[in-house]
N, C-alpha and C positions, 0 to 999 in steps of 0.2 A: 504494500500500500504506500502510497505518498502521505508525509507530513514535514510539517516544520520543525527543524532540528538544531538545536545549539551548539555551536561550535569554537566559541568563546567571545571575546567582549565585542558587541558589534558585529558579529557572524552568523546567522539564520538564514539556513537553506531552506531549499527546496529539496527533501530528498524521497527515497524508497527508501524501507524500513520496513523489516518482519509485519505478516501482520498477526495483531493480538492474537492469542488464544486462552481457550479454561485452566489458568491453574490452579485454582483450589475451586472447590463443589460449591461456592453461595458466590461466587463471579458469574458476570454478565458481559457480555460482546454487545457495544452499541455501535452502530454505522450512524456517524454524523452530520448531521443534515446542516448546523450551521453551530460557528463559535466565533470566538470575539479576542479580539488586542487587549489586555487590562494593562492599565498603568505599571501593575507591579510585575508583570512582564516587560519593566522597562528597564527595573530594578537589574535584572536578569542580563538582558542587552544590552547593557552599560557598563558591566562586571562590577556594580557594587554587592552582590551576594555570595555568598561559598557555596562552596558545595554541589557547584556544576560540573557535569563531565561531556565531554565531546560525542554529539550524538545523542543529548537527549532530548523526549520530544517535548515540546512547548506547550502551555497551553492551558488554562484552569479554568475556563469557560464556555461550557460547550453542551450541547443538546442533541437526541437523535433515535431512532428506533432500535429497539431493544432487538439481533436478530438470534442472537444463543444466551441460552441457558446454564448454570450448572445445576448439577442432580440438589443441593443444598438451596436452591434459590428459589422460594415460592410465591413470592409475592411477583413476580413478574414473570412473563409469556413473551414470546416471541412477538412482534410485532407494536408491542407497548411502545405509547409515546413519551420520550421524560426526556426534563433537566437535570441536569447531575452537576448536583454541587459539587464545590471545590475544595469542602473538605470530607476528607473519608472518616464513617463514624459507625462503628460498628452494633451502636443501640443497644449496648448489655452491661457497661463498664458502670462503673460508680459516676464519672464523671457524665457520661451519656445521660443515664436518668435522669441526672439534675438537668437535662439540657445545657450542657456546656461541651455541644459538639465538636466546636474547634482544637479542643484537648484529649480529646478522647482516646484513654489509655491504651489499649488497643492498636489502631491500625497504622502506626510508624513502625512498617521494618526493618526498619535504621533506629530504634529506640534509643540503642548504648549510647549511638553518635548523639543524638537531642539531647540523651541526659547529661551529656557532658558538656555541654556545648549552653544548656538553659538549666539544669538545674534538674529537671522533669523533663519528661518526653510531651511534645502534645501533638495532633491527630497527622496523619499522612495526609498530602495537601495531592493533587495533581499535578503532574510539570511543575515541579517548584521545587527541585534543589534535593542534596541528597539527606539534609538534615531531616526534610519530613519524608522521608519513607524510598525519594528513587523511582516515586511513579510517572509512567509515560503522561504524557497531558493528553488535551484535546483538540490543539492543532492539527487533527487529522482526519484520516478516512475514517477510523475504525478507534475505537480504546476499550481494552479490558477495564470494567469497574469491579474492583472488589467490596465485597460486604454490600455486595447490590442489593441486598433485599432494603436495608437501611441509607443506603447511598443513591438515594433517585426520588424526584418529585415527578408524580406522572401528572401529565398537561393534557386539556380536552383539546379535540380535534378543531373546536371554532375558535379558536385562537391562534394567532400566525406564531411562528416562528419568533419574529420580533419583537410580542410583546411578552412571550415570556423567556427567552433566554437568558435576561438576565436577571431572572431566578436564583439563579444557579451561581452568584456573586454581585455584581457591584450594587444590585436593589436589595435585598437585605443588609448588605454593609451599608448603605446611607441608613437605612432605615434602622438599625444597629445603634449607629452613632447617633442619629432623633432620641432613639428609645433612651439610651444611656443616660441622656439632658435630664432625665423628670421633666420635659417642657410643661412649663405654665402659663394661661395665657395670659400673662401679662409679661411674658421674655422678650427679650432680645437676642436671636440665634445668630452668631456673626460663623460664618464656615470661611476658613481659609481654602483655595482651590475651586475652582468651577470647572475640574476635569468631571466624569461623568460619575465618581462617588461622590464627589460634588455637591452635582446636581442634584443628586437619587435623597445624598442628605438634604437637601434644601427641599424637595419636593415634600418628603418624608416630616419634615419642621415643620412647613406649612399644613399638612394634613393633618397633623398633631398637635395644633392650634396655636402655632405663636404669635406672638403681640407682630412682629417684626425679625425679618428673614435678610442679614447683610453677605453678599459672596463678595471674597476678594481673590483677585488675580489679576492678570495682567494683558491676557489671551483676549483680543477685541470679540471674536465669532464665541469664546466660552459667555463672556460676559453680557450682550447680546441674546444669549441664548435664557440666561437667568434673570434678566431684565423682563426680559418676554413673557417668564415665565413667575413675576410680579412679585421679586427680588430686588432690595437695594445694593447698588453695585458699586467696586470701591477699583481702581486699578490703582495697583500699587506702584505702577512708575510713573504716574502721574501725580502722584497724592500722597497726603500722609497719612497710613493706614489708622496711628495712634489717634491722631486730629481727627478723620470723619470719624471715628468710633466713639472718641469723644462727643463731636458734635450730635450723631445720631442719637445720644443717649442723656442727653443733658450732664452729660461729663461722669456720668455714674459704670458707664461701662458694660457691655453685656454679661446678661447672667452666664449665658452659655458658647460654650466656644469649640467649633469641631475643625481638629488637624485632620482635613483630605487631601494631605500633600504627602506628608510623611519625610522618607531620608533624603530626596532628593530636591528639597527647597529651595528655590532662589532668593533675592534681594534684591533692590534697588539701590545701590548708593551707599549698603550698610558695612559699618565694620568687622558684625560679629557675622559677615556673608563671607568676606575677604579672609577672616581668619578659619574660618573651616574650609574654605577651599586649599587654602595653604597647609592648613592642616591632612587633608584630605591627599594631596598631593605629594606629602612626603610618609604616609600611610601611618601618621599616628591619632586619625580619626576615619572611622570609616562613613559614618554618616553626616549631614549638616541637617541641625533642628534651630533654625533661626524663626521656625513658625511657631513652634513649642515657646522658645521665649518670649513672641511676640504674644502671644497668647496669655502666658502667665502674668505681662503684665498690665495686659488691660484688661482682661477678666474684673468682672467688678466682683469682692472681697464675699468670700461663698458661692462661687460660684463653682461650676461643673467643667473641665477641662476632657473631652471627649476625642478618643484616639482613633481614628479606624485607618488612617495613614499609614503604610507598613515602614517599622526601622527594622536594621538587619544585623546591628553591632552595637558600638561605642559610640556616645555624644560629649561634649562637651561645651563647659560654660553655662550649665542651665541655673538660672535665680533660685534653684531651688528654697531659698531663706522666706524667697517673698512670696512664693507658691504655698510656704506652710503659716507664715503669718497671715495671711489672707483668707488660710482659711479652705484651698480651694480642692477641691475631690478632682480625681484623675480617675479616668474609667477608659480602659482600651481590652484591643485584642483584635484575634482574630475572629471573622465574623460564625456565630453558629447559626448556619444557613435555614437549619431545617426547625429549630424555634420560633421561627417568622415565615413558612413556606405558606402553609396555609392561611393566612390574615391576609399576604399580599396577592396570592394565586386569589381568593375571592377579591381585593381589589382593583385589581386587574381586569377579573371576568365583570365583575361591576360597570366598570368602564371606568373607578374612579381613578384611578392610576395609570398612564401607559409609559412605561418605561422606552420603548422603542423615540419615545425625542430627541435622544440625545445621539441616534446615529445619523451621521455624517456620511460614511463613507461603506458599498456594500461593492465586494470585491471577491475572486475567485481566492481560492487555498493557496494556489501556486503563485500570487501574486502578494504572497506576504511576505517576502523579504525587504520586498521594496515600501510593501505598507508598514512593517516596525519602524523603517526609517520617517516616511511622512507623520504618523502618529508622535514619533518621540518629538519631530521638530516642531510640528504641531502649522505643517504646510498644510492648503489649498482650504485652509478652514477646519482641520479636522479635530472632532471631538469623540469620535468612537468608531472605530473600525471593525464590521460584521465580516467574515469569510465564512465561503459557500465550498465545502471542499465536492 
């Protein structure tokens, strides 16, 4: 089969590559009808992550029909339609119950390398590095999903493709980072980023009843796009992110504040942007969190500091003095997809939600070497790139 394959920093083919088959009895063979660029496959593309090896396949968001079985897989048949989140969760663990799929003790079979590496192990991700488990992605023809019985949301047939693949990642991680707020309505939700977890958070804010919904970036067609979609918008190289947040708030600061940026941050004109690139360049930091700082310090004092932004290492220079005088709760992670599948899959079918806005760009499989490059540089407008393999 063809799929997209890594081959180190800035490298993504086009290749063949085995295709999947059953290796344990509760895996599933899905042929994929459509999947998608995430941000944090940029992470990947950029060579800020470890744990990549030459030849693996991409990809952690993706949809398609179920065509094999294993003898242990009951809950789904041949022909099933489903979104398959992006993290694998095996539904029996201690952590699983509680719904905190994203850790889920279980399915990383690279565990020893996680626990060493984080303390604990937490859930095998798809395409995403060998710390979480070494699994193929879903830039492809075909992917084996394991612990399929638990690892799939099935989709009804009147619903396209578009408005629910992203099920299966960047709409429940905005919606994630909403929930995490306690929004009240009488908040002010300021989201750093209007890439399309972004968005997903800001639509998510607004559905969840805030007073007021601020995006910041700098991307004209992201911002544009959040305007549109009756968001106050802030471009940070035109303005001072500090000043309009001020202004917007009568100088009291928003309660709420979500990193959809995460390790790969830029700046305008800032010092503490200049010092982590520097830092970053002679490899005694691997990440820059200069949204992190901006965040802790205008947060107004109790407020909720909400992470769904991926970091992959070390930061530095964070206030952390004024982050705990202040008062202010920090709530991150990775997102647990299937605690949120059903609330969003009915509003979606509703009609109150369509996450397909924020695509931009619908393109063949074999056309995504060229598409990681337009996406990361963020040419011809582009906010979200769908492939049709």
């Amino acid at each position: 089969m063809k799929a997209l394959c890594w081959h180190g920093k800035k490298d993504i083919r086009y290749d063949t590559v085995p295709d999947p088959r059953i290796e344990e009895p509760g895996d599933a063979i899905v042929k994929v009808s459509a999947c998608a660029i995430c941000g944090s496959d940029l992470h990947l593309f950029d060579g800020f992550m470890p744990g990549m090896k030459a030849g693996d396949v991409m990809g952690h968001e993706f949809m398609g029909e179920v065509v094999e079985v294993g003898p242990a897989a009951r809950k789904l048949k041949v022909g099933d339609r489903v979104v398959v989140p992006f993290t694998i969760c095996c539904g029996a663990c201690d952590q699983c119950r509680r719904g905190n799929y994203s850790v889920c003790e279980r399915t990383n079979r690279n565990k020893d390398l996680a626990t060493k590496a984080f303390g604990h192990t937490t859930a095998g991700l798809f395409g995403y590095t060998h710390l979480t488990g070494g699994y193929a992605g879903g830039q492809a023809e075909y992917v084996r999903v394991p612990y399929a019985d638990t690892t799939h949301i099935k989709v009804p047939a009147d619903l396209t493709d578009e408005q629910v693949l992203f099920l299966g990642d960047i709409l429940p991680t905005g919606w994630q980072a909403a929930v995490q707020c306690d929004i009240a309505p009488t908040d002010t939700v300021a989201i750093w980023g209007a890439g399309p977890v972004g968005l997903m958070a800001m639509r998510s804010a607004q559905l969840l009843g805030a007073r007021q919904v601020i995006v910041i970036d700098r991307v004209a067609e992201r911002l544009a796009m959040a305007a549109k979609a009756g968001a106050t918008v802030i471009d940070f190289e035109q303005e001072s992110v500090v000043e309009r947040l001020r202004d917007l708030t009568a100088g009291k600061g928003p309660e709420k504040c979500i990193d959809a940026v995460g390790m790969e941050s830029h700046a305008a004109r800032s010092l503490d942007a200049m010092y982590d690139r520097a830092k970053q360049a002679v490899m005694l930091e691997s990440d820059r969190p200069h949204v992190l700082r901006e965040m802790i310090y205008v947060c107004r004092p109790a407020g909720v500091l909400s992470i769904p932004g991926v970091y992959g290492g070390l930061i530095d220079k964070i206030p952390f003095g004024a982050s705990m005088n202040k008062g202010l709760t920090w709530r991150m992670g990775q997102t647990h997809v299937l605690r949120w599948s059903e609330e969003l899959l009915h509003l979606v079918a509703e009609g109150r939600l369509d996450p397909s806005f924020v695509i931009t760009h619908t393109e063949a499989l074999e056309d995504g070497p060229t598409m990681y490059e337009i996406f990361r540089d963020k040419e011809n407008g582009c906010v979200k790139v769908v492939l049709k393999p």
